[in-house]
N, C-alpha and C positions, 0 to 999 in steps of 0.2 A: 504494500500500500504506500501510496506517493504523502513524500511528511506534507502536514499541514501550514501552506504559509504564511497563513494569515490566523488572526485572534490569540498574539504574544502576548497581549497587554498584559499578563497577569504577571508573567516573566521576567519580560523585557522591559526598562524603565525606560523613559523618556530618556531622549539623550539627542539637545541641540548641536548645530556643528558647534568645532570646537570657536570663539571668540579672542581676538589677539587682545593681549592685556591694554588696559587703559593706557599705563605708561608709553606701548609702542603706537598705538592707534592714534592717538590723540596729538603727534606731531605730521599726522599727511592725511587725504581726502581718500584714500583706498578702503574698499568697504571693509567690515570687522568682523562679519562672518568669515570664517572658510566655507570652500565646498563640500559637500560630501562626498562623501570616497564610496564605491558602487556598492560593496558590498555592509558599509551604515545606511545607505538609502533603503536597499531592502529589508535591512535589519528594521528601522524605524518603519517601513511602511506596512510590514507584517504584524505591528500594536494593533491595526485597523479592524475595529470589531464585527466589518460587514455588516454593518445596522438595516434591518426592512426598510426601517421610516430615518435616513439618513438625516439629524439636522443641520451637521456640516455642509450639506447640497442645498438645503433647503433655506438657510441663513446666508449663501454664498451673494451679492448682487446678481450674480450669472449665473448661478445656478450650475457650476461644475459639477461634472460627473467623479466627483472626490472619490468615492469609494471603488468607483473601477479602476482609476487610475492608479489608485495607491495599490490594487493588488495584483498590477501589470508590472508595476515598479519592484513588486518583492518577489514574482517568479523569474526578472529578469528578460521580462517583454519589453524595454526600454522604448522603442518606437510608434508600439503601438499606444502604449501610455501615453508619448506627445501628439499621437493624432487624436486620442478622444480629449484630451486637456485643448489644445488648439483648436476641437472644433465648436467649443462655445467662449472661447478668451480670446481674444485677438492680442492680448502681450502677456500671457502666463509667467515670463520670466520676471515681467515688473514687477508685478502683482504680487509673486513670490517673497519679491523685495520689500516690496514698501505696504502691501496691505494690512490696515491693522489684524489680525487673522486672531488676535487674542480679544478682540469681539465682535467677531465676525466666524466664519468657517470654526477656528479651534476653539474660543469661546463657548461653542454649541455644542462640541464633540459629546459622546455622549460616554466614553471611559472617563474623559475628564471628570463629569458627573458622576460618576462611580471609585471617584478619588486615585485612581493609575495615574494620571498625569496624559493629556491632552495628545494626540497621534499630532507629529510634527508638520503639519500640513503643508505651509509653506515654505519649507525648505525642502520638502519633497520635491514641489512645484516649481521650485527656482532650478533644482538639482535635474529635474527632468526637461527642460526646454534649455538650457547650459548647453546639457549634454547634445540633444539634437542639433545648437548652432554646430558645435564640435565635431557631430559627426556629419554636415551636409542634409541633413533630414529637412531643415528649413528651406524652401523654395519662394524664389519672386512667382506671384499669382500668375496665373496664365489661363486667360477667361477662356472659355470652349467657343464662345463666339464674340466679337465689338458691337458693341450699340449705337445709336448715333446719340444719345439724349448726353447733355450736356449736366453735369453738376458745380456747383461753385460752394465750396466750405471756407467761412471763414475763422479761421483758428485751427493752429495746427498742434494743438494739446490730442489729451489721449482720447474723449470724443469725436471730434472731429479726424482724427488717424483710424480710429474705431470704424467711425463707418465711408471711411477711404479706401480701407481694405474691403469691407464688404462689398461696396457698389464695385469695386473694380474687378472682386471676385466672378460679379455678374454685367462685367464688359461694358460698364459705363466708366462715358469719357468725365474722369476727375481731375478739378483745378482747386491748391489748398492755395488760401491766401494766409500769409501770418505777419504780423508786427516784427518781430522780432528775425535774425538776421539767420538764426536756425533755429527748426524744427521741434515740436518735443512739450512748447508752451511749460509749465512747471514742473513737469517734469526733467527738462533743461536745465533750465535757469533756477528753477524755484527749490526745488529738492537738491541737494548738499550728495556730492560726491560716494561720502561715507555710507549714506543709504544707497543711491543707485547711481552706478557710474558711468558716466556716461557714453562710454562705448555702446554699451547695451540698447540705450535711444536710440545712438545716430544706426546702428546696425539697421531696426526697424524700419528710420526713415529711410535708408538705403534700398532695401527690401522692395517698400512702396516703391518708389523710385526706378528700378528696375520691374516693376508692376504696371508703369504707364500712370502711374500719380505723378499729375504737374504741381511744380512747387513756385510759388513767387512772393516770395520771402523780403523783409524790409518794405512793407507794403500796409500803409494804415490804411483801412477802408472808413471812407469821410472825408481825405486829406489826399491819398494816392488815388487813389477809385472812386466812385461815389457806389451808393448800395445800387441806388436806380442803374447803375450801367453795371453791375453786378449780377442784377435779375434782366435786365437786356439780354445779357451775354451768354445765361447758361436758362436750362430750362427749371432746372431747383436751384436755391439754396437753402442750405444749412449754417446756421448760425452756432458756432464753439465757443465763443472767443474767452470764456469763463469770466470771471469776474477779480477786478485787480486793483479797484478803486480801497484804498485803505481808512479803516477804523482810525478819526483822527482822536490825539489829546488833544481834554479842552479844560488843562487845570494853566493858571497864570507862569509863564516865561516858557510855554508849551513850544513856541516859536520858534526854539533859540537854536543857531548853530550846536550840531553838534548831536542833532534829534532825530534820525533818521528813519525812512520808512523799512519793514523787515524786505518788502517785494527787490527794492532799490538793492539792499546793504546783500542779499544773497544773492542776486543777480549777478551783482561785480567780483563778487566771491568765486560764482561758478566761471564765469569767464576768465578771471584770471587764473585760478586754480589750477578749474578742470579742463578748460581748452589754450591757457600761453596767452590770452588775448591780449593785448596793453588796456587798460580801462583805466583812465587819467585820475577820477575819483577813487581807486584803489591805490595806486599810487603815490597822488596828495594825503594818504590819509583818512581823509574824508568817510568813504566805507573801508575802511579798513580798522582791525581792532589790536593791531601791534601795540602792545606797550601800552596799552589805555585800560582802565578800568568801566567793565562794558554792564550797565543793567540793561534787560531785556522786560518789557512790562506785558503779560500777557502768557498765556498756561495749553494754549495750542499746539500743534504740532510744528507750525511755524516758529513758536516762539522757541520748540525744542531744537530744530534746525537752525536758530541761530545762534544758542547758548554755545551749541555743540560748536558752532563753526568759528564762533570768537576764539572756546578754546585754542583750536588749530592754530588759528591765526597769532596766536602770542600774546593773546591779552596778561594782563597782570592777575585782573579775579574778574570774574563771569557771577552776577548774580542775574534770577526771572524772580520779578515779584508778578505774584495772582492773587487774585482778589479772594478765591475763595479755598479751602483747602483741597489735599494731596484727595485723597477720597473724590472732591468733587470737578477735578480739573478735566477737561475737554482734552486734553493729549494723551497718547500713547503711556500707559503704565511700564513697555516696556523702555520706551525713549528716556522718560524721566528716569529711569535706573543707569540706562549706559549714560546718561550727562551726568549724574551722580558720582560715578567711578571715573569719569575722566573731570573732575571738577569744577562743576558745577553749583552753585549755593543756592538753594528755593527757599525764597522768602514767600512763605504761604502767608496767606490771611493780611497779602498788604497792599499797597495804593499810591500810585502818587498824589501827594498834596500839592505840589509848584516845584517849580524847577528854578534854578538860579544861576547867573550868566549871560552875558550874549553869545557866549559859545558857550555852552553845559559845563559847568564845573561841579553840583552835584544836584541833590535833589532832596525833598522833604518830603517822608517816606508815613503814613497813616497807617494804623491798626484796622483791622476789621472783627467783625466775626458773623458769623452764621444766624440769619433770624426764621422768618415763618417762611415757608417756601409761596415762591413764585409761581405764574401761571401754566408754568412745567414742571412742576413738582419739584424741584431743585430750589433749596433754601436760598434766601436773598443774603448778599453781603451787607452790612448795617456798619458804618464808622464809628468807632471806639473814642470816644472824646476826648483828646488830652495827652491822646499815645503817640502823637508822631514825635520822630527822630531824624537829624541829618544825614546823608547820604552821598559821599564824592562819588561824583560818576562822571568820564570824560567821554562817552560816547553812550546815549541811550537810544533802545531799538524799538518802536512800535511793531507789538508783533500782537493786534486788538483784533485783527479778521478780517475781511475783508468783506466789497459792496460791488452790487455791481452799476457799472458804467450806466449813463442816461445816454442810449442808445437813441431812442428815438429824435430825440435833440441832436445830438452830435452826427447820428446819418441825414437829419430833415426824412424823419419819417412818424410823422404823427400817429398815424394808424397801427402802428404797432404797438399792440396791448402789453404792458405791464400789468406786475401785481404793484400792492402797494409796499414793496419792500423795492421797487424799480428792474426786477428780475423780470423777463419774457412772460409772458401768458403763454402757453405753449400747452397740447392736448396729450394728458399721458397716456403712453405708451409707442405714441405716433410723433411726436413731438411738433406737430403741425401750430402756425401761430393763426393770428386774423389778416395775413398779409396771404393770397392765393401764391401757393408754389414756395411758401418760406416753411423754414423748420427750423427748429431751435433745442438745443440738448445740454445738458451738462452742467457744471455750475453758472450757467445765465439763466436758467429754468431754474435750479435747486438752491441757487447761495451756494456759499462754499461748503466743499464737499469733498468726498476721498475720488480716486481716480478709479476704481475700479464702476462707480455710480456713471462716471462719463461712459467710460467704454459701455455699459451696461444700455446708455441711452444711445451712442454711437450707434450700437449693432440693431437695436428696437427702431431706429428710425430711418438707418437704411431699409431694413424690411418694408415698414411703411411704404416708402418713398418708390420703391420697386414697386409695389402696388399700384400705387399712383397712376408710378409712367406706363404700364401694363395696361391699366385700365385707358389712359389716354391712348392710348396706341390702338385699339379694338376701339375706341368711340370713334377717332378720327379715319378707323379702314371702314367705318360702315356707309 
């Protein structure tokens, strides 16, 4: 009888890849996991308890086929694993990376719930699409036939790549337009090295690229293009562009040199970093945190990507004050641990009160604590009278969240429906808005959001959108 490879958990403990010490990680942008070695992939992917009612697929945004994969992975089916993982993720490697997966996919596991210690999910997922770059299993699309229908995506983030890939799967002609001088949107620029590096982006955008995905990059649409000569020109568009407009401070000397936004300060980070770029404001200093004493205000996952990246960069001390506490922070439980070990300080339950300077020299720092919860059930922070204390800080980071742009202002397109938060009106599942032939996905529909949600809305409204042109095509041969 063939041994059993799957349902170890009982055995076999959890066991992440190995992680390079703080002390060595924390002087360069190279990520901190390792890979797994073939035979701990199968080791870890044989925990998997084959669940009837899986909630790891069912918690996933995409809805991966988790349990098959993992038990393709521990017989040693390594390709066939990348083709059912690939065929509902359009970037499984990412996702592997940077998905919160501890409340999300492993969060929901259900040995987790039974106290073994959670099936390693995403480094399974990273370890199996690695591998397929490695081995040539990855291929540029090659549609079985060309379409003539025209699409225009604006934003080349991981929605708008999302369903770049789909539609060109099914031989529609696609043009991405992006801001920015490469590909990738925050995944690029926005996300920090040590999480996902960016070889691994540009690989994808290559990919497309060799797919018949046109690129026309350094292109603000309003300023470069206008929308209207956008929907001229193709017969859909899809609107990506996420949202980047930043949560301001509004306590007195908020102003003041020295204050910068998080979008800005890792931006220049990632260019100089991760791609050699000259970026004149890294340079001067300005986004740079050599030798400065850096607070970061704000408890997101943004705010964890830029504690982390001060470290790197040679600051002197890295503090993040949040308003509310460790329990109720909006970022990654795992994030805030590795900024912990590589030195990081969380000032929980704090605030700033004013800033002082015409260029920041420090700041005056208010107590908080916890009162009756708010209209999401999450308790309000309440200022503690009498408790603030001073604070030197030579470079503070706004890392508050993000909004999105006033779109229809900035395109001259009145008709396009917002909510009242300034986000798209857009119809779920179809992501169709009130403009005929427009669609909209990702965080300009959601507010800010994880990346697996883009791709999620990427691949749902290419579907859509093929319906569409289907249908158009049969109404105008009749």
């Amino acid at each position: 009888m063939a041994k059993q490879p799957m349902l170890k958990f009982v055995t076999v403990p959890r066991d992440m890849p190995e992680k390079r010490e703080a002390a060595e990680r924390n002087k360069d942008f190279d990520e901190i996991y390792a890979e797994y070695a073939a035979a701990k992939a199968e080791e870890q992917s044989g925990r998997c308890s084959q669940c009837g009612v899986p909630y790891c697929q069912s918690h996933c945004p995409l809805h991966n086929n988790i349990p098959d994969w993992l038990r393709l992975t521990a017989t040693n089916r390594l390709e066939e694993a990348y083709e059912i993982s690939q065929a509902t993720n359009t970037f499984p490697e990412i996702c592997g990376r940077i998905c919160p997966q501890d409340r999300l996919c492993e969060g929901n596991c259900v040995i987790e719930k039974s106290g073994h210690g959670t099936v390693t999910i995403g480094a399974v997922e990273k370890y199996i699409t690695d591998t397929a770059w490695e081995k040539g299993w990855v291929k540029p699309v090659t549609p079985a036939m060309e379409r003539e229908e025209s699409v225009g995506i604006i934003g080349a983030g991981p929605g708008g790549l999302a369903a770049a890939d789909m539609l060109r799967r099914a031989g529609v002609q696609v043009t991405v337009y992006d801001r920015y001088d490469r590909g990738g949107g925050l995944m690029t620029y926005g996300i920090p090295g040590f999480k996902l590096e960016k070889d691994v982006v540009m690989r994808r955008i290559d990919q497309l690229e060799q797919s018949g995905v046109h690129f026309v990059m350094n292109c603000t649409v309003g300023e470069d293009i206008t929308f209207a000569d956008l929907r001229a020109k193709h017969d859909k568009v899809i609107i990506a562009t996420g949202v980047y407009k930043t949560r301001e401070l509004n306590q007195p000397g908020a102003e003041a040199g020295g204050i910068v936004r998080a979008i800005d300060y890792l931006t220049a980070s990632n260019k100089a970093s991760n791609f050699g770029d000259k970026v004149p404001e890294f340079e001067s200093g300005e986004l740079n945190a050599r030798g400065k004493k850096v607070v970061v205000v704000g408890g997101g996952d943004t705010a964890m990507d830029c504690v982390r990246t001060a470290i790197r960069q040679g600051a002197t001390s890295v503090k993040c004050l949040y308003r509310r506490d460790r329990a109720n922070m909006p970022g990654s439980q795992r994030e805030v641990a590795n900024a912990e070990e590589e030195g990081v300080e969380f000032v929980w339950l704090s605030n700033p009160l004013s800033f002082t300077g015409d260029t920041v020299t420090g700041l005056t720092i208010q107590k908080m604590r916890l009162g009756a919860p708010d209209a999401t059930g999450r308790q309000s922070p309440e200022l503690i009278e009498g408790s603030d204390y001073a604070e030197d800080a030579d470079l503070v980071i706004k890392a508050l969240g993000f909004e999105a742009e006033d779109l229809p202002a900035l395109w001259d397109q009145p008709e396009l429906a917002v909510t009242r938060w300034g986000t798209i009106r857009a119809e779920f599942g179809t992501g169709k808005t009130s403009l005929d032939g427009v669609y909209a996905i990702g965080d300009i529909v959601r507010g800010a959001s994880l990346v697996v949600w883009a791709i999620r809305d990427g691949r749902d409204c290419a579907a859509a959108l093929l319906d569409d042109l289907t249908t158009a095509k049969a109404v105008a041969a009749e």
